[in-house]
C-alpha positions, 0 to 999 in steps of 0.5 A, a space after each residue: 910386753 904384757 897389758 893390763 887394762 883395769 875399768 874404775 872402780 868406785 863411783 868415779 864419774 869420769 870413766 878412764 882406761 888404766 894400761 900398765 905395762 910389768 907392774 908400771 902404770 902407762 896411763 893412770 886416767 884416761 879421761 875423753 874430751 880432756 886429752 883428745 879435745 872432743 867435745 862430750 857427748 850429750 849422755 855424759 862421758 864414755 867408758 872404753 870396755 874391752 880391748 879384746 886381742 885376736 886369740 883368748 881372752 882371759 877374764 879374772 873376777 876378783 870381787 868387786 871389779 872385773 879384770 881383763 889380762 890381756 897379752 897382746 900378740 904381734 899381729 895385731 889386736 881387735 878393740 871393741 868400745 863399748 858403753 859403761 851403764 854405770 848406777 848414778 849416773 848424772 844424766 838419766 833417770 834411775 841412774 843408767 843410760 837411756 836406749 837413746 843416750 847409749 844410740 848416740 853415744 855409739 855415734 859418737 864413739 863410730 864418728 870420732 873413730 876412737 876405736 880405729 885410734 887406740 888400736 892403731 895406737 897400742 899396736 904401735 906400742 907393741 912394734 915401737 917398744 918404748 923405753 919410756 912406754 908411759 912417756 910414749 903414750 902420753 905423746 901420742 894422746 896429746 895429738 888431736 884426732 880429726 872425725 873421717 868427715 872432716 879428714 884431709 885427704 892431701 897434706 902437701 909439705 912441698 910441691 915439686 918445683 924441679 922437672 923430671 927426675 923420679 917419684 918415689 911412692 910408698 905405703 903399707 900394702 893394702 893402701 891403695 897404691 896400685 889403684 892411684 898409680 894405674 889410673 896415672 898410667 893410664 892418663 899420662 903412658 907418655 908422661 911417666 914410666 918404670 924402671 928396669 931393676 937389676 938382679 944377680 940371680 939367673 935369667 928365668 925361661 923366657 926372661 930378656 936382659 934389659 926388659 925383664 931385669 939387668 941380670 948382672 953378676 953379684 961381684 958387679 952389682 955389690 960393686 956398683 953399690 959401694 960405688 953410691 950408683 945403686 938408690 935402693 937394693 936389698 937382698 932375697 933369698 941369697 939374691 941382691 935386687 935393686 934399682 940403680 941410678 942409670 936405670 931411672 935415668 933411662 927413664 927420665 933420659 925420655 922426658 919422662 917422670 920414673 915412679 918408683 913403687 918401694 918400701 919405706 927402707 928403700 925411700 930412706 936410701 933414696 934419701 940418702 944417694 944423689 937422686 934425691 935432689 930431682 925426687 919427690 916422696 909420697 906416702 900413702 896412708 890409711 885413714 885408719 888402721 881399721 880401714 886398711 883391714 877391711 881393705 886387706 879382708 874385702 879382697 877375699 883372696 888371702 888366709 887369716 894368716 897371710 892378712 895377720 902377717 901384713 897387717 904387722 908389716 903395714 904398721 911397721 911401716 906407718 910407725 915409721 911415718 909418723 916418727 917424721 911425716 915431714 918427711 914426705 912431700 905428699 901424704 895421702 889419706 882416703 876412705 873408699 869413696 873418696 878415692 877419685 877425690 885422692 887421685 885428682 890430689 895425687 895427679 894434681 901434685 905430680 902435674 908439676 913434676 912432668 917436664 913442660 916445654 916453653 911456649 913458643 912459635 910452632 910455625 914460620 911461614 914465608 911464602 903461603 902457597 898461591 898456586 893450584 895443585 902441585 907438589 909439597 916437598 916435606 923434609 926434616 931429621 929422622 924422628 922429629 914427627 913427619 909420619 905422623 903428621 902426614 898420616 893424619 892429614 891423609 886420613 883427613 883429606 885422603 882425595 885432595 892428596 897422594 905419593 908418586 910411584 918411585 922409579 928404580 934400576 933393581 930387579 922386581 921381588 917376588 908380589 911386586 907389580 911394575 906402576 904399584 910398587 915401582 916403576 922397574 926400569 933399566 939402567 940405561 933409560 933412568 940415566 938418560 931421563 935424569 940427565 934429560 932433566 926428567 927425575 926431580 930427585 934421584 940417588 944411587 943405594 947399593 948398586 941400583 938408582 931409586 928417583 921421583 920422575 916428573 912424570 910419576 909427581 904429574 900422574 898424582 896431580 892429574 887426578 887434582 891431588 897434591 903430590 906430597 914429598 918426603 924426602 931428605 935434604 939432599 932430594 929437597 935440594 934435587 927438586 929446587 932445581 927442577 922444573 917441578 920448583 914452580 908449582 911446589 911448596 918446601 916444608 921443613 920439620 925442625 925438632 924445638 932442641 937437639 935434646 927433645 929430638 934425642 928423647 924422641 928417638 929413645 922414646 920409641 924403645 925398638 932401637 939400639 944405642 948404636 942405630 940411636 947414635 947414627 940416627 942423632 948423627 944423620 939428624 944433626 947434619 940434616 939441620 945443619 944444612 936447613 939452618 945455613 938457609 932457613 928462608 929457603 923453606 916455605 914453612 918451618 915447623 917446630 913443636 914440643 909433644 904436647 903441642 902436635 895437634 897444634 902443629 897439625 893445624 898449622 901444617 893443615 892451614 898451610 896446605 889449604 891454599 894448596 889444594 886445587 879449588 873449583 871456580 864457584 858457580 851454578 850447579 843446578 839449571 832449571 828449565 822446567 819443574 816436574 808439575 806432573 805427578 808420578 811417571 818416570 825420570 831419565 836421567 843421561 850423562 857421560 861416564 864418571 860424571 857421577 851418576 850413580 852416586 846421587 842416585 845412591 843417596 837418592 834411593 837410599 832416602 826414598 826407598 819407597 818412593 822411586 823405583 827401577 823398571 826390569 828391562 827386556 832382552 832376547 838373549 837366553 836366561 843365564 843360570 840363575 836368572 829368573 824371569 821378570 826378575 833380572 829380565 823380561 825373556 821374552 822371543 825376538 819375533 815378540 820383542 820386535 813387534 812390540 817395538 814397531 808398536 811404539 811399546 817400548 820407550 827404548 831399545 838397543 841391539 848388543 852382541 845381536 840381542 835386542 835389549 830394551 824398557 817397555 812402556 809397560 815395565 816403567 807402568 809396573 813402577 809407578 801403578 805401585 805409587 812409585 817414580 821409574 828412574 830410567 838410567 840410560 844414555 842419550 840416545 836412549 833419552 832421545 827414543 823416550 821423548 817420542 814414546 807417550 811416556 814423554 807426557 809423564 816424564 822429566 829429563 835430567 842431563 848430568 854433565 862435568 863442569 869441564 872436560 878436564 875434571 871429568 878426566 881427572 874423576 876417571 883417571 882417580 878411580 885407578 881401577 881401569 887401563 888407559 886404552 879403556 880410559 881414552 875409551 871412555 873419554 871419548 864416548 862421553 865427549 860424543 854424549 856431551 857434544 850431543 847435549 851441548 846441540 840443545 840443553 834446552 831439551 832437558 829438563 834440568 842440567 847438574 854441573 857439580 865439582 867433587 866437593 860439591 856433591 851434597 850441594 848437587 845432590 840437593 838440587 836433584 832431589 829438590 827437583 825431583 821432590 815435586 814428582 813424588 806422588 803426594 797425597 792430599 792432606 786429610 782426616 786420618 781419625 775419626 773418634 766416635 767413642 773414646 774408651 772409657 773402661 778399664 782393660 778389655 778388648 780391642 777388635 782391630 779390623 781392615 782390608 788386607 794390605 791397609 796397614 794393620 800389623 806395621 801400627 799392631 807391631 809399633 804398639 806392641 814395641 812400645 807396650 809390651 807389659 800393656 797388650 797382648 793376644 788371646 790363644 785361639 781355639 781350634 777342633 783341628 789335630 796338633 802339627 808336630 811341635 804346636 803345643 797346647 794352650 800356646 800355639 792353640 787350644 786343641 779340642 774336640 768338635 764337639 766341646 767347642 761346639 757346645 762352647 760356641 752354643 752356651 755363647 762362651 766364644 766371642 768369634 768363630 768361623 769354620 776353614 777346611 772341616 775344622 773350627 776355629 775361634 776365640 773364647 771369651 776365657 781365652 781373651 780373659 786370661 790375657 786381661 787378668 794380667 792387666 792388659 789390653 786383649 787385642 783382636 786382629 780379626 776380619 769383619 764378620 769376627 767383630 760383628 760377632 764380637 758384639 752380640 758376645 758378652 765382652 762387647 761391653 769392655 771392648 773397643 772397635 777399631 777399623 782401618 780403612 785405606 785413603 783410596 781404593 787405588 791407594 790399597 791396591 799401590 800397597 798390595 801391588 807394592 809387596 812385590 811378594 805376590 803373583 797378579 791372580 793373588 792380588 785380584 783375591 785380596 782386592 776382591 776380598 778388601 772390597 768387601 770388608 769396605 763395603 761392610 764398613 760403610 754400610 755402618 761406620 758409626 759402630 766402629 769407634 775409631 777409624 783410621 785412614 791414612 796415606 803412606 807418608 802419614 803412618 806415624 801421625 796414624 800410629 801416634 791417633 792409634 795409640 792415644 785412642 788406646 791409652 785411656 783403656 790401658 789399666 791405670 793405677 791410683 797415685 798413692 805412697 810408695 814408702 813409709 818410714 818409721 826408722 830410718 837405720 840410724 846405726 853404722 853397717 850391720 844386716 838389712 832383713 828384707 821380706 814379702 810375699 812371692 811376686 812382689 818384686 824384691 829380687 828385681 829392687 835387690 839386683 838393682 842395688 847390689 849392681 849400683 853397690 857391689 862393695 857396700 852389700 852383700 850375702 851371707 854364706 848359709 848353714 845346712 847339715 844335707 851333704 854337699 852336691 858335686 862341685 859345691 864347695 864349703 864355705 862357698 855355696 853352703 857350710 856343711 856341718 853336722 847336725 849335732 853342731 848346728 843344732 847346738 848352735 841353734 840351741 846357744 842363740 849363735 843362728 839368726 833364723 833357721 828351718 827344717 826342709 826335706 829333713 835338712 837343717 837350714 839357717 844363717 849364723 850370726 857368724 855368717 853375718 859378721 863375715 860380710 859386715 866385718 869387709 865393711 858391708 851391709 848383710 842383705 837377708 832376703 828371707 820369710 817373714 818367720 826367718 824375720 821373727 827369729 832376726 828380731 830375736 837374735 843378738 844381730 837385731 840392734 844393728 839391723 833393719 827391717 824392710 817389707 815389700 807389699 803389693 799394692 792390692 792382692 789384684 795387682 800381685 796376682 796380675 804380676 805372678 800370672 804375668 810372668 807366664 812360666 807356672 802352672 795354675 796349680 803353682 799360682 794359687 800355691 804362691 797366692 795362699 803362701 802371699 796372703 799368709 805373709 801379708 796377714 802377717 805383716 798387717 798383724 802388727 806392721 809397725 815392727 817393720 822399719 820401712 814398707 814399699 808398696 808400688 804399682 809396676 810403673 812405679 818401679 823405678 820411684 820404688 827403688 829410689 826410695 828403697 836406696 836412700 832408706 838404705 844408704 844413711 846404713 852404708 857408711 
């Protein structure tokens, strides 16, 4: 077929396209707003320019018009409207459009997608080939176009009323299907499902029949289509393939809906065969042909050819659609960002098709367990859900319930351990136990007797858990006639119908049919049996799939009442509060009554308040044992005269060694403000009360609520043996008749069941809260001076050990771009890898001398034959980054600070302990140090006090502070700080003189180095990786190894590139190194042609040449500034990684830009000056400007 398409001639005011087809004219008079209803733009009507074909376009100019002959190929055509400037017309002075008129009449032309429409519209001529291609047309311009705003995504003809059956799904590629149909896969896995396609070609290397494909021979298969069995086949490369009936009803036969992802002339056979009757039909759509091939061209993964090729097929298949869309239950049509708002449509459609299970009564309780403990016996059909819900009521309750150990005649295998795996006994002694009436249930299985004994249900229940049963029918009978019947509960699980249990077991997929049929066959005589007496069970569970967490709660409420439950009573017995301060608790109790779980919990919340003594022995250090580590070693003859001084508050003799807790190992903890926890047995208890560490002691008895459950928390460790069981046992009777001779003597009594240990453990920290050494509440800062400068320095001085590096650190955790430290100086040579001007500033003594004498330092101090010191640049070069200089120096480097220069812009800060005792508690409290160190701290902090309060009006804050309050001391320290952080003045960020009214296009962002445009530019490329994007630049330098054409660069000659310079094809170029460097408008289109704004960040010359290219009508222009030239230097130095030299380069190239920016700074479109810690407003501002040029 061969178009031709003619513009009027003459002085026509209603501009019209004239298509003719072999000397037949198609469309005489194509007039807008006449046959498309559109409303007229206000700069009068429109002209379509060019329809201008992938390929050669020929162009003939008679006189007096111009003629486009265009022969249009199959793959596809590219339209281009554009706007006639006609003389005379009525709407604008001088007879031609304004710039404004021809804007909006571009809108206009974008919104409605007239474009989009005609070349769908002339492609699906050329495919549909009309007998009456006049008619045709005529046809199909009389429909209304509807503006992409305004475009329905879902146009629903009929929802699907059936259950299950199948849906078939089609669309031209590139439309989104695999996008819509992943993410219903991935809600309902259970809800929808694939089927299994048949194939006559032979199996490839690793294919499975049945799972991959139903490999079957042609003679079959051609068979089974004759036979109508087959919903849709066809045949590739000499082999037929296809989806048969059985195949989705194998899907369905799951209760699940089977998606049948095919072409159009696969939906038509659908149509046609007997699954038609339970099948929906969907068709996806593109909103236009146009965003289907930017679609297809945004994956960036295929050849022009390979896109050309199926954009021809896509709009076969939309022509087959739109000759009957009736057709189709759901049609689908979205743009890119509307595509969640089509998957809720397209879930929301097939919500209906899943088939749904009537409501009903889930449970049937008959009896509710009222009994304490026992057994559950849990009985139904193979596949009707037991597993899963007693998994999920053992992960919840894994204390409360447990298996019994089955007992069996047959030998032992190989790992398997007699009481784990099974009790392995002879055949003889299981027999006479079960005519003993001992088993509660037993069977014979291939020669050997597998059985439940009474005794292995008893070893469960001993622990206070409820043994759980999950036995069949015939053992739930076994069990109802035991002694076991009267402490049991009988639950049977019940499939809701025969047909959900079926679909169940085929769910699974790991079955045969065979292993499926003796399954179904075993369950339906299972329920037989339940059904001639369904009041024998205690409680009936039957639910659908979605209705097992229902099901769940109520098995979980059944069982509730089951599990042993502890009398309510007093936990905690009060005799005395610890009014004390400090000293040491003992804490006595039996073994297993749970000792060291509350101490855990009490450690692990106070680390610092409570502490354990090391204990003294006279055996000798095992390897690896360190002295007043593990254990004071000391000799005999030592130990035993200490003890016949009253010097130890406990001792005992073990294996003929003494071991004991000396008086003065309790005092090591607390002189570090701490509680000593003295874990010891009651006898231990009885030799602290008659030691003088009695007066500063609390005594704490942990004690079982009953001797029973204390058993049953030994017995459920299941770690030990029973001889060490009745050990224990016995051991802990004796320390509780102990006890029970006079609970008065101890301080406070804990009786607690398991499940109330939080409740215990409160009561023992609440009594124990009162013993914590507290310290009296106080000023923790004294402000004399705020500091009202900008920046500077803060000298930060204190005793050593007062706390000064935790609050340094917190601060410089918060405000890690506001504070920083200086580099010291020093005359002392480099250690191997210190680098100068980073770990020092290596001088020589005598420059540093003469530096120190010229008053150019503002601290120093000589150690070992070398000086050391901070200069006054050194505390510079940190502030001219904008931050505070911080001074962690003693105080003799602070009274220097002030006779220096700095003194003037510098805040003074001393942190001074509560109390002399509580700075040596913090020393002593390292536990890093040995006692000859701490005398050197303490001597030397003592000093620095004394230097302090000789004049504590010179320091301008002075923070003190108990332990408990260091964050009360870090929010006075900060809030000091604050005011001397420099602060920027609250001004505009962003003006805007255009906002980018045009669709798509490039964005030219320019500024000087250090403004921040990567920092913007990576923000918005990670917010709209597919609306953004770079263009591939131009260079004629050869390629480096691994680069890649048309990927890092394209490499072309110099001759050709600088033709195409010399033609106008580049948008800004420039010579490097003797290179050619550039971008190509072509480079641009590439991006823009996938549906994305071209982002350029290039110079401000590179910017000059944009706005003299063709690109500049659809492009934008964007300038970051800094704030101040002060603000954009802080921000170059503060990264830290150039050279002096290298700043000032970037400095001078910064100004050159800026200047020429103020030159003229109306030319820029839009300008964002921010200061640092407006970053975030900045790119707010930068994204909303850009967002009106993404659509």
């Amino acid at each position: 077929m061969h178009l031709q398409v003619k513009r009027a001639s003459g002085t026509c005011r209603d501009h019209y396209l004239s298509i003719t087809s072999s000397g037949q004219r198609i469309i005489r008079r194509l007039e807008l707003g006449k046959l498309w209803n559109f409303p007229k733009p206000s700069a009068g009507n429109l002209k379509l320019e060019v329809l201008r074909v992938a390929g050669s376009v020929q162009v003939v100019s008679p006189p007096g018009q111009r003629q486009f002959s265009v022969a249009l190929p199959q793959q596809g055509i590219d339209l281009e409207v554009e706007i006639l400037q006609q003389p005379g017309h009525p709407e604008t002075p001088g007879g031609y459009p304004t710039s404004d008129s021809q804007e909006e009449n571009g809108a206009y032309l974008a919104k409605h997608s007239i474009a989009e429409y005609l070349k769908v519209l002339v492609t699906s001529l050329l495919v549909e080939k009309p007998p009456d291609p006049f008619q045709w047309m005529r046809e199909q311009l009389e429909g209304k176009i509807v503006a992409s705003e305004t475009l329905p995504i879902a146009t629903v003809r009929r929802p699907p009323s059936f259950k299950g059956g199948a849906c078939v799904i089609t669309g031209p590629s590139g439309v989104g299907k695999s996008t819509l149909i992943k993410k219903l896969m991935a809600e309902f896995p259970d809800d929808f499902g694939f089927s299994v396609s048949h194939t006559t070609r032979d199996p490839r290397p690793g294919a499975q029949d049945g799972v991959d494909y139903h490999f079957v021979s042609r003679e079959r298969m051609q068979s089974d289509i004759d036979a109508g069995f087959f919903v849709e086949h066809a045949e590739v490369h000499g082999n037929l393939y296809g989806t048969s009936i059985a195949a989705v009803q194998e899907v369905t036969k799951k209760g699940r809906v089977c998606l049948l992802d095919i072409d159009v002339q696969g939906a038509e056979s659908v149509k046609k065969s007997t699954l038609s009757k339970t099948c929906s039909f969907v068709f996806f759509a593109p909103p236009t042909a146009a965003v289907l091939e930017q679609r297809l061209r945004g994956r960036g993964t295929e050849t022009e050819e390979r896109i050309q090729k199926r954009l021809t097929g896509s709009l076969r298949e939309l022509s087959i659609y739109e000759r009957n869309p009736d057709a189709w239950d759901l049609t689908l049509k979205w743009y890119n960002e509307q595509v969640e708002d089509a998957y809720q449509e397209f879930r929301t459609f097939l919500y209906d098709q899943i088939p749904k299970q009537p409501a009903g009564q889930i449970a049937t309780v008959r009896r509710p367990p009222s009994f304490k403990g026992g057994a559950c016996v849990i009985t139904g059909p193979s596949g009707v859900g037991k597993s899963t819900l007693i998994k999920k009521l053992m992960a919840e309750f894994p204390d409360d319930f447990g298996f019994s150990v089955s007992h069996t005649t047959r030998d032992p295998r190989p790992g398997e351990q007699d009481g784990v795996d099974y009790h392995f006994v002879s055949r003889e002694r299981m027999q006479s136990d079960i005519d003993a009436g001992l088993f509660v249930e037993h069977a014979e299985v291939h020669g050997n007797l597998y059985g439940t004994s009474i005794a292995a249900v008893q070893e469960v229940t001993k622990k206070g858990r409820v043994c759980l049963l999950d036995i069949d029918v015939q053992g739930a009978e076994s069990v109802k006639k035991s002694t076991l019947s009267k402490t049991c509960s009988f639950v049977f699980f019940a499939p809701p119908t025969a047909a959900v249990l079926e679909q169940r077991l085929r769910g699974r997929g790991t079955e045969t049919e065979e292993r499926i049929q003796k399954r179904l066959t075993g369950s339906l005589r299972e329920l037989s049996i339940y059904e001639g007496n369904p009041d024998a069970w205690d409680l009936t569970l039957k639910w659908y799939n979605e209705q097992v967490e229902d099901a769940y709660q109520e098995f979980r409420t059944f069982l509730y009442d089951q599990i042993p439950k502890q009398p309510a009573g007093q936990i905690a017995t009060v005799r005395r509060p610890p009014s004390f301060k400090g000293g040491a608790c003992v804490i006595t109790g039996p073994s297993g009554v749970g000792k060291s779980t509350l101490i855990k919990k009490l450690m692990a919340e106070f680390p610092d308040d409570f502490g354990f003594s090391v204990s003294h022995t006279t055996r000798d250090p095992r390897p690896g044992e360190q002295d007043g580590v593990d254990y004071h070693f000391v000799s005999r003859e030592r130990m035993q005269s200490d003890i016949d001084a009253g010097l130890f508050v406990e001792h005992a003799e073990v294996h003929g060694n003494l071991y004991g807790t000396s008086i003065a190992a309790v005092q090591e903890v607390t002189k570090k403000g701490r509680v000593c926890l003295l874990d010891i047995d009651v006898q231990g208890a009885e030799s602290v009360r008659k030691s003088s560490l009695s007066k500063t002691c609390s005594f704490v008895f942990f004690a079982p609520p009953t001797a029973a459950v204390l058993e049953q928390r030994l017995r459920g460790r299941g770690t030990e043996t029973e001889e060490r069981i009745q050990k224990r046992l016995t051991g802990s009777l004796r320390e509780l008749s102990i006890y029970e001779g006079n609970p008065d003597g101890w301080d406070l009594t804990l009786k607690w069941y398991n499940e109330q240990v939080e409740d215990a453990y409160q009561e023992f920290r609440t009594f124990l809260y009162d013993q914590i050494p507290k310290q009296p509440a106080g000023q923790i800062a004294t402000v004399r001076r705020p500091p009202s400068f900008k920046g500077g320095a803060c000298v930060i001085t204190g005793p050593s050990g007062v706390g000064k590096s935790t609050l340094i650190k917190k601060l410089m955790a918060e405000f890690p771009d506001d504070f920083g430290f200086s580099v010291s100086h020093t005359t002392r040579d480099p250690r191997p890898g210190e680098q100068d001007g980073v770990d020092y500033h290596f001088v020589s003594r005598e420059r540093m001398q003469s530096d120190i004498d010229a008053g150019l330092f503002v601290e120093h101090a000589e150690v070992h034959g070398n000086l050391y010191g901070t200069s006054i640049a050194a505390v510079q070069e940190v502030t001219k980054k904008g931050r505070v200089c911080l001074l962690d120096i003693d105080v003799q480097g602070a009274e220097s600070v002030k006779k220096s220069s700095l003194s003037k812009t510098c805040s003074f800060v001393f942190f001074a302990p509560p109390t002399a005792a509580v700075l040596e508690q913090r020393l002593r409290g390292r536990g890093t140090e040995t006692e000859e160190r701490i005398q050197k701290r303490l001597t030397g902090s003592l000093r620095e006090l004394s230097i302090y309060e000789g004049n504590p009006d010179a320091w301008d804050l002075t923070l003190k502070w108990y332990n408990e309050q260091v964050e009360d001391a870090y929010q006075e320290f900060r809030t000091f700080l604050y005011d001397q952080i420099p602060k920027q003045p609250a001004g505009q960020i962003a003006t805007v003189r255009r906002p980018p009214s045009f669709k798509g296009g490039a964005c030219v962002i320019t500024g000087p180095s250090g403004v921040g445009k990567s920092t913007l530019i990576k923000k918005l490329m990670a917010e709209f990786p597919d609306d953004f994007g770079f263009s591939v630049s131009h260079t004629t330098r050869d390629p480096r190894p691994g680069e890649q054409d048309g990927v890092d660069y394209h490499f072309v000659s110099r001759e050709r590139m600088q033709s195409d310079i010399d033609a106008g094809l580049f948008v800004e170029h420039a010579e490097v190194h003797g290179n050619l460097y550039g971008t190509s408008i072509a480079a641009v289109q590439e991006v823009t042609k996938k549906g994305r704004v071209c982002l350029l960040d290039i110079d401000v010359q590179g910017a000059e040449s944009v706005r003299k290219s063709s690109l500049s009508k659809t492009c934008s222009f964007v300038f970051f500034a800094p704030p101040t030239a002060a603000v954009l230097e802080q921000r170059l130095r503060g990264r830290g990684t150039e050279t002096e030299e290298r700043i000032q380069k970037r400095l001078t190239g910064s100004l050159r830009e800026l200047s020429i920016y103020e030159g003229n700074p109306d030319a820029w479109d839009l300008t964002l000056k921010w200061y640092n810690e407006q970053v975030e407003d900045a790119y707010q501002q930068f994204r909303t400007f850009l967002y009106e040029q993404m659509k």
